[in-house]
RODO-2510 file (C-alpha; in nm, 4 decimals, decimal comma):
residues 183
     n   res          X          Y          Z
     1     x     2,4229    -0,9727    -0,3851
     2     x     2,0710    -0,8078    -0,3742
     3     x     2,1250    -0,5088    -0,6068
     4     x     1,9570    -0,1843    -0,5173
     5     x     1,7020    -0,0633    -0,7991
     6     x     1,8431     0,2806    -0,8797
     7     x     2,2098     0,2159    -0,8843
     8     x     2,3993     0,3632    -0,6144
     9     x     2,1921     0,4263    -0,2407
    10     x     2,1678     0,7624    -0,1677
    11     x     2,0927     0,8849     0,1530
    12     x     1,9923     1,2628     0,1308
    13     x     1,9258     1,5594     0,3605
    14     x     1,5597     1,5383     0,5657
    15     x     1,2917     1,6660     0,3169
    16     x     1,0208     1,8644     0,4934
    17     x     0,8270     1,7378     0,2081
    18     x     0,7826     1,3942     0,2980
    19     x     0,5184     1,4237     0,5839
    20     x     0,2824     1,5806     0,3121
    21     x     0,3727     1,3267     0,0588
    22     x     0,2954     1,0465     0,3623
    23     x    -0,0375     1,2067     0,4466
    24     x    -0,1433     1,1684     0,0392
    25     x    -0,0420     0,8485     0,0262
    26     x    -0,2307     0,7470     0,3782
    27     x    -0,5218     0,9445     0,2086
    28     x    -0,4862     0,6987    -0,1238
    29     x    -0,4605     0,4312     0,0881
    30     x    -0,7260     0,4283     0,3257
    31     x    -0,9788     0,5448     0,0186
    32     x    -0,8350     0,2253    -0,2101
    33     x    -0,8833     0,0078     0,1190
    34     x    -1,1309     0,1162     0,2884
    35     x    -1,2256    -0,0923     0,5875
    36     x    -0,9607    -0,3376     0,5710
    37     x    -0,6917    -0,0732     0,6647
    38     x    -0,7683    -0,0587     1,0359
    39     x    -0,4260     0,1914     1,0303
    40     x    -0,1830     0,3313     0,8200
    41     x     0,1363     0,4676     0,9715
    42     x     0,4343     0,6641     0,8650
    43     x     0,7738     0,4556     0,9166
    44     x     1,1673     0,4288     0,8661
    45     x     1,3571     0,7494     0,8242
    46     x     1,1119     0,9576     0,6231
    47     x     0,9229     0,9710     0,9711
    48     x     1,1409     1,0824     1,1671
    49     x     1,2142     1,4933     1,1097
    50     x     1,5407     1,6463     1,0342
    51     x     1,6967     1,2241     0,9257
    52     x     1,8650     1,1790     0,6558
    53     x     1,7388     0,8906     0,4279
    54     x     1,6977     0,7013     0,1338
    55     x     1,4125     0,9128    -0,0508
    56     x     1,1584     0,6026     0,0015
    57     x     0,8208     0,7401     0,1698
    58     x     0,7631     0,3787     0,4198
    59     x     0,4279     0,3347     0,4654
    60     x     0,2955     0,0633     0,7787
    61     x    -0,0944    -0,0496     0,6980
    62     x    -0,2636    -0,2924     0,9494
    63     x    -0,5022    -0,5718     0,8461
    64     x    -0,7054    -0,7918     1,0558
    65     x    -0,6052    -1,0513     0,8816
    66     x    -0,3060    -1,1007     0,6552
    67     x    -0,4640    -1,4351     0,4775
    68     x    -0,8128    -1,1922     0,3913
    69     x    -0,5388    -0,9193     0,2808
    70     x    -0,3571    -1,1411     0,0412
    71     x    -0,7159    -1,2207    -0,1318
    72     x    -0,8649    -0,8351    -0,0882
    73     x    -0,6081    -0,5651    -0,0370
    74     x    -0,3537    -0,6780    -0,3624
    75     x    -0,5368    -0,5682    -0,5873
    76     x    -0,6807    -0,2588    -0,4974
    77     x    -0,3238    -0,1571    -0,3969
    78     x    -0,1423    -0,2195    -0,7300
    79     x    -0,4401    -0,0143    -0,9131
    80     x    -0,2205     0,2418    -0,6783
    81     x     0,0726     0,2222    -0,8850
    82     x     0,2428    -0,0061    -0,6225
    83     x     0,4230    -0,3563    -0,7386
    84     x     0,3551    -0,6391    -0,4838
    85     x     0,7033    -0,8127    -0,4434
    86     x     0,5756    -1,1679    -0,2936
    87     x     0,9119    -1,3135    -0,2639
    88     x     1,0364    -1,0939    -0,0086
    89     x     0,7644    -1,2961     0,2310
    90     x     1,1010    -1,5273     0,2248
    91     x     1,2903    -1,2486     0,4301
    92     x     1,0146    -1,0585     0,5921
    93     x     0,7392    -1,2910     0,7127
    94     x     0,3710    -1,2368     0,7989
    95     x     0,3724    -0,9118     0,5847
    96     x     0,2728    -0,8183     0,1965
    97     x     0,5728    -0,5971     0,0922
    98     x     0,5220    -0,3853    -0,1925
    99     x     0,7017    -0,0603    -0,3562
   100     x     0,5794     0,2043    -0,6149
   101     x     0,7666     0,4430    -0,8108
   102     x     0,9402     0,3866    -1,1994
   103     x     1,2017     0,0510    -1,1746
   104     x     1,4020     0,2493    -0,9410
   105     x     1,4766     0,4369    -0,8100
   106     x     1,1278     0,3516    -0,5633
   107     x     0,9430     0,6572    -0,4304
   108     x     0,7610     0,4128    -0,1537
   109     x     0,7653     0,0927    -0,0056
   110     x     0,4233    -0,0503     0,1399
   111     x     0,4171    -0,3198     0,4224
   112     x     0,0496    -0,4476     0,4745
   113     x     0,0349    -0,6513     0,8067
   114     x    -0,1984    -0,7218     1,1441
   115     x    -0,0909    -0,4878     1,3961
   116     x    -0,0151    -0,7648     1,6290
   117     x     0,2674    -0,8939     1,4409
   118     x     0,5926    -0,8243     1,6396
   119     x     0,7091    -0,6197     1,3598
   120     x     0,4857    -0,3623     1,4014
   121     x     0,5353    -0,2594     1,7001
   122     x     0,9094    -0,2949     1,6428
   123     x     0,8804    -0,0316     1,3555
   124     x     0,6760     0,2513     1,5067
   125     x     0,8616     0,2415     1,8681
   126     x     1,1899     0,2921     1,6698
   127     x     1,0647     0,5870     1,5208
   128     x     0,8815     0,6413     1,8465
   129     x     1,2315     0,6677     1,9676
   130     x     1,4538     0,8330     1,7021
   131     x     1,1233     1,1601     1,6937
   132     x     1,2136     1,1775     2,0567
   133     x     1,5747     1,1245     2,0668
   134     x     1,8121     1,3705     1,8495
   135     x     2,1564     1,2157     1,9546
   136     x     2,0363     0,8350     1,8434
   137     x     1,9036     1,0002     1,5174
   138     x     2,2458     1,1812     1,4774
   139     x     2,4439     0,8589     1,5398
   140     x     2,1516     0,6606     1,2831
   141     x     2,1818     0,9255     1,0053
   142     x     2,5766     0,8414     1,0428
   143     x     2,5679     0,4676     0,9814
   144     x     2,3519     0,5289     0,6930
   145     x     2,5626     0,7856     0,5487
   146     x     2,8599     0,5703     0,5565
   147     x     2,6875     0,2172     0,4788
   148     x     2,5478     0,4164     0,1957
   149     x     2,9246     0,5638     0,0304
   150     x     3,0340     0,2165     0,1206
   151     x     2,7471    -0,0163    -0,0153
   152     x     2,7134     0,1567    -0,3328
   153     x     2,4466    -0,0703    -0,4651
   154     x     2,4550    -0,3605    -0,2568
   155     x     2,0807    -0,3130    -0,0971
   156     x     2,1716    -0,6225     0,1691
   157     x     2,5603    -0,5015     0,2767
   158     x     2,3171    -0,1554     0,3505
   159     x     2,0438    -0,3158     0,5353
   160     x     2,2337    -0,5376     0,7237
   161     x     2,4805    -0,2938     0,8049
   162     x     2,2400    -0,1028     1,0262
   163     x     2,0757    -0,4441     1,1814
   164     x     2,2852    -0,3539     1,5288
   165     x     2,2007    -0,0387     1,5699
   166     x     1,8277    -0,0805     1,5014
   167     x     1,8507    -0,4029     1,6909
   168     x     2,0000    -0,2092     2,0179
   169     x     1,8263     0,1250     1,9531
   170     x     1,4723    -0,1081     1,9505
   171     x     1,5615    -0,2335     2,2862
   172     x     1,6532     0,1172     2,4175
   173     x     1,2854     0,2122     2,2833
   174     x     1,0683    -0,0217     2,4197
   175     x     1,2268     0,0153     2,7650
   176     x     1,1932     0,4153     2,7612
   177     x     0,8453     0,3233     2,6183
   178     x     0,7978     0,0830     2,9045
   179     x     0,9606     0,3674     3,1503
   180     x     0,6882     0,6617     3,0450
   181     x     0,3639     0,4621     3,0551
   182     x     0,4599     0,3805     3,4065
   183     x     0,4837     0,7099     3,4797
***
């Protein structure tokens, strides 16, 4: 069982705090980086006004290249306060994961990888998605209210929980992206 770092998940109301505590971050960041962040997004449920979440600010960067990255960008990005977690390339592939705050509970998590990885573009058209569409936020803030009472501290039983509804929600948001560029 992969044990979350602060004891039991929480999800909590939307804080309208967290778009402010994003843009500092980005501003960190992109200053720490400099022209190897070709982006830096805000991501997962922190994005995504008036959804409940874990209190983790997610934050997407882009690289040219994730190889240059792993030489470059560590580095400069723990001097941020931020803990570079290589073994979670096992589970997440072709991306640098790493997550700040005291040994739990985390205040961010950090993905560094090239905008052309599939992941990407699966993370910002779900919030793409959820910004534009209340009900499927209502029905996400749900499932991670009750994975969360019912995971306690089991991180994986949490995560994997919501893998069907992100799965089907992605779908529904690249064919309503598809749907309004052809308009």
């Amino acid at each position: 069982m992969e044990k979350y770092g602060a004891g039991s998940i929480v999800v909590i109301d939307y804080d309208p705090n967290w778009p402010t505590l994003f843009a500092q971050e980005r501003a960190r960041i992109a200053q720490a980086l400099g022209v190897f962040a070709l982006a830096v997004e805000h991501v997962g449920s922190t994005a995504v006004p008036g959804l409940p979440s874990k209190p983790i600010i997610d934050l997407l960067v882009g690289v040219q290249s994730l190889e240059e990255a792993k030489r470059r960008c560590v580095e400069p990005i723990e001097a941020l306060g931020y803990i570079y977690v290589p073994e979670y390339a096992a589970w997440i592939p072709g991306e640098l994961f790493f997550r700040k705050g005291p040994p739990g509970p985390w205040t961010h998590h950090l993905h560094v990888m090239e905008p052309s990885h599939p992941r990407w573009e699966a993370l910002v058209v779900f919030r793409d998605y959820l910004r534009a569409h209340p009900e499927a936020a209502r029905a996400y803030a749900d499932i991670k209210r009750t994975l969360a009472a019912s995971s306690n501290d089991n991180i994986g039983a949490y995560r994997n929980g919501k893998t069907a509804f992100v799965e089907e929600t992605t779908a529904k948001a690249r064919a309503w992206r598809a749907a309004t560029r052809d308009r």
